[in-house]
Backbone as a printed PyTorch tensor [residue, N CA C, xyz], in Angstrom:
tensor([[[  4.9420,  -0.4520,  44.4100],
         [  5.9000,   0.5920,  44.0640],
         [  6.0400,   0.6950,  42.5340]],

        [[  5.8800,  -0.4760,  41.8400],
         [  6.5470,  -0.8540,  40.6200],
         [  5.1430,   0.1530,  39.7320]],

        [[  3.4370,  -0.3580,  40.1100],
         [  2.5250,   0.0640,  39.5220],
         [  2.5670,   2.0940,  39.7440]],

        [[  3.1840,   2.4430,  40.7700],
         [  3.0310,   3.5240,  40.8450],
         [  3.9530,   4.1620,  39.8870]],

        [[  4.9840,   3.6150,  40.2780],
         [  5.7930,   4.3430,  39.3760],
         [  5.5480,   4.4950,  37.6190]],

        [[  4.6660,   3.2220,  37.0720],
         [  4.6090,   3.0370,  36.0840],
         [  3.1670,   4.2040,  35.3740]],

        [[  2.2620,   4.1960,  36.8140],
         [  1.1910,   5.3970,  36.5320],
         [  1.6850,   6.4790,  36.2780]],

        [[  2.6790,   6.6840,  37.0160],
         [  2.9490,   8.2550,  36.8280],
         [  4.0930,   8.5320,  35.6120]],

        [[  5.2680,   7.4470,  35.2920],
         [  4.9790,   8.0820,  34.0550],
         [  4.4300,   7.8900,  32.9160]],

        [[  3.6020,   7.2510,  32.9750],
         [  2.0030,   7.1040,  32.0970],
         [  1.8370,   8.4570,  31.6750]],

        [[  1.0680,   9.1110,  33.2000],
         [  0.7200,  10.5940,  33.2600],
         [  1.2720,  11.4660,  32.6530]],

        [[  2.5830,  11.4350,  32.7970],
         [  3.7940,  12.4930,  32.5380],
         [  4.0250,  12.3600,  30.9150]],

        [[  3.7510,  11.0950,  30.5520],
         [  4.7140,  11.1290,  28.8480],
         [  2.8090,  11.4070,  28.2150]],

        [[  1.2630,  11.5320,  28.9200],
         [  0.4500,  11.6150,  28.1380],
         [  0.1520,  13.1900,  27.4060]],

        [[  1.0700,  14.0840,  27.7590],
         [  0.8890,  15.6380,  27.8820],
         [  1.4570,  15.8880,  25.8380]],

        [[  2.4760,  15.2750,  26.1200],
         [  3.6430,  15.6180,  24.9410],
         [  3.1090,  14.8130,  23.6650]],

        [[  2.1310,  13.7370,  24.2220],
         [  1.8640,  12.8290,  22.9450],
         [  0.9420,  13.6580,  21.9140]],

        [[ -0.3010,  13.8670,  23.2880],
         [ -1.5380,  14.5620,  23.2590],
         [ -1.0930,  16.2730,  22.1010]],

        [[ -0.2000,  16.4310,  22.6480],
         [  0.3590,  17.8080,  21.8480],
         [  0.6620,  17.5610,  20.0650]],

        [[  1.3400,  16.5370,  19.8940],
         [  1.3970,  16.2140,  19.0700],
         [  0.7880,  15.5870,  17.9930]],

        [[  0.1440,  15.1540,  19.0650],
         [ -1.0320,  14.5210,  18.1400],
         [ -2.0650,  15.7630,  17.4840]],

        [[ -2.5110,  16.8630,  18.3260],
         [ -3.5290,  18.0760,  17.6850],
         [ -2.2080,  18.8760,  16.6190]],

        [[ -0.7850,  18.5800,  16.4270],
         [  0.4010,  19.4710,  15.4640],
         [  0.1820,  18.1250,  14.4820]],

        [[  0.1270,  16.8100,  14.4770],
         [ -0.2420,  16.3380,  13.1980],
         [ -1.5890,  16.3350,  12.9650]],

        [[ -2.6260,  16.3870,  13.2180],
         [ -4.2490,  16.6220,  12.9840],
         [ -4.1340,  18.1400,  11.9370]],

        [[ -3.2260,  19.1140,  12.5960],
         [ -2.9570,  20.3720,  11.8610],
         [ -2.6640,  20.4140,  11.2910]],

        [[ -1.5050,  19.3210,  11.0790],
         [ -0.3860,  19.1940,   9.2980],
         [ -1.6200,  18.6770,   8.5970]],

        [[ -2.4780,  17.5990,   8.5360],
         [ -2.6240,  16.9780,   7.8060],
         [ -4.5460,  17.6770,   7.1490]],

        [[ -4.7920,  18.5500,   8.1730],
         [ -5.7880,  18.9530,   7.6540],
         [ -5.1250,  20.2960,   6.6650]],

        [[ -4.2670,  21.1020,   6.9280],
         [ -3.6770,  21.9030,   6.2170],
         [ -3.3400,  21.3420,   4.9570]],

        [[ -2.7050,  19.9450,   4.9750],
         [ -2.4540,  19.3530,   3.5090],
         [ -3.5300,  19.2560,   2.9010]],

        [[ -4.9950,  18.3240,   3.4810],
         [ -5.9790,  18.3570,   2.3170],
         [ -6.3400,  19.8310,   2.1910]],

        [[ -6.5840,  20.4340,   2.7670],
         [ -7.1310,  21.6350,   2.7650],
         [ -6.3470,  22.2540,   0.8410]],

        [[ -4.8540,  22.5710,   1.0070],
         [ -4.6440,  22.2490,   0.0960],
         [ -4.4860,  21.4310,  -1.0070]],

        [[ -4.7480,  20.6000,  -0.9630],
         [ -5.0570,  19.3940,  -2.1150],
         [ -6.3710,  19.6910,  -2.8570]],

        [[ -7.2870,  20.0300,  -1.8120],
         [ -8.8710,  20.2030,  -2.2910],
         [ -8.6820,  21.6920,  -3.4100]],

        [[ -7.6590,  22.6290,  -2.6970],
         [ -7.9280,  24.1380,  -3.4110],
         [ -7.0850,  23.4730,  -4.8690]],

        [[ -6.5370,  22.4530,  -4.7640],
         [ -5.2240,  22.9430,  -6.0750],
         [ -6.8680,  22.0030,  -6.8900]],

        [[ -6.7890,  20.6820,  -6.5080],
         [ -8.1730,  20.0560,  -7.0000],
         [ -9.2770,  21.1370,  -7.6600]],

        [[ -9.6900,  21.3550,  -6.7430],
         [-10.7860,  22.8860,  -7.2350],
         [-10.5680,  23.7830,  -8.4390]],

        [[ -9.4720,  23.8980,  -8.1460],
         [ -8.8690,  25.0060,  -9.4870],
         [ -8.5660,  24.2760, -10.4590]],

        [[ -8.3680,  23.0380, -10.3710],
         [ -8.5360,  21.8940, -11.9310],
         [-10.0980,  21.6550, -12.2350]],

        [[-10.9040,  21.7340, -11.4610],
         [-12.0280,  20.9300, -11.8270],
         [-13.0520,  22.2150, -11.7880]],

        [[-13.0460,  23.1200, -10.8550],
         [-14.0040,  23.9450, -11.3230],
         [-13.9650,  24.5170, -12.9710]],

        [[-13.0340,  25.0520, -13.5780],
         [-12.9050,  25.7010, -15.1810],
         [-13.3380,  24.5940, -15.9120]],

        [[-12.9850,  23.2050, -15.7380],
         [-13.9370,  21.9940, -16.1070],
         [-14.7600,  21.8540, -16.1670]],

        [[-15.6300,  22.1690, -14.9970],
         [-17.1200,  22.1200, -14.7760],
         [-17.9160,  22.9320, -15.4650]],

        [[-17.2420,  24.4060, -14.9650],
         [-17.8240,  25.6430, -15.6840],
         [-17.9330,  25.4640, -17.3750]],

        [[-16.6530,  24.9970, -18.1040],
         [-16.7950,  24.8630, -19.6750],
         [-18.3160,  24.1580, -19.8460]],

        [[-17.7970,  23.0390, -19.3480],
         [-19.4600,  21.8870, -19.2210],
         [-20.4210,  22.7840, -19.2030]],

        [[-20.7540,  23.4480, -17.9770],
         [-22.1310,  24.0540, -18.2090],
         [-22.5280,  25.2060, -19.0150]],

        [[-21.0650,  25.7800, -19.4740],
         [-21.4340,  26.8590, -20.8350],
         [-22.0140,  26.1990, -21.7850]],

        [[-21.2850,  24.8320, -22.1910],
         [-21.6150,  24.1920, -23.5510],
         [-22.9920,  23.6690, -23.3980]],

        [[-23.8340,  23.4230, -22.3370],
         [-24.3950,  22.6640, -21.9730],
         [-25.9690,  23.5140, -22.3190]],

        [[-25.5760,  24.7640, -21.7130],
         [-26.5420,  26.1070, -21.7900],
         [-26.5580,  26.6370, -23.0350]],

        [[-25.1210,  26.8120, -23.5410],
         [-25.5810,  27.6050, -24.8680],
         [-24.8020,  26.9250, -25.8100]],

        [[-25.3020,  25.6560, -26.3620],
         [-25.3230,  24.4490, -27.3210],
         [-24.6280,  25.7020, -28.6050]],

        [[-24.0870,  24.9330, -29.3720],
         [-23.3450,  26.3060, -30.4920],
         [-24.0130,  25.2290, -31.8610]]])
């Protein structure tokens, strides 16, 4: 009695975890996602200077 009861709500609490778990996978790819763009926009005009100077030596 004791194992059944304990399967089922196994079953029952695996729905709500599972949910939550793909709403933080979402937060946290949304965060790098932004981290990478703010990153990008520091380092690309960086890069780019580099390869002006690099190409057309003054």
């Amino acid at each position: 009695m004791n194992a059944n009861n304990s399967q089922e709500s196994d079953s029952h609490s695996t729905h709500p975890r599972h949910h939550r778990n793909i709403q933080e996978s979402l937060t946290y790819l949304l965060q790098l996602g932004c981290f990478w763009l703010v990153l990008g926009s520091y380092v690309f005009p960086f890069c780019k200077q580099k390869l002006n100077r690099a190409f057309n030596p003054q």
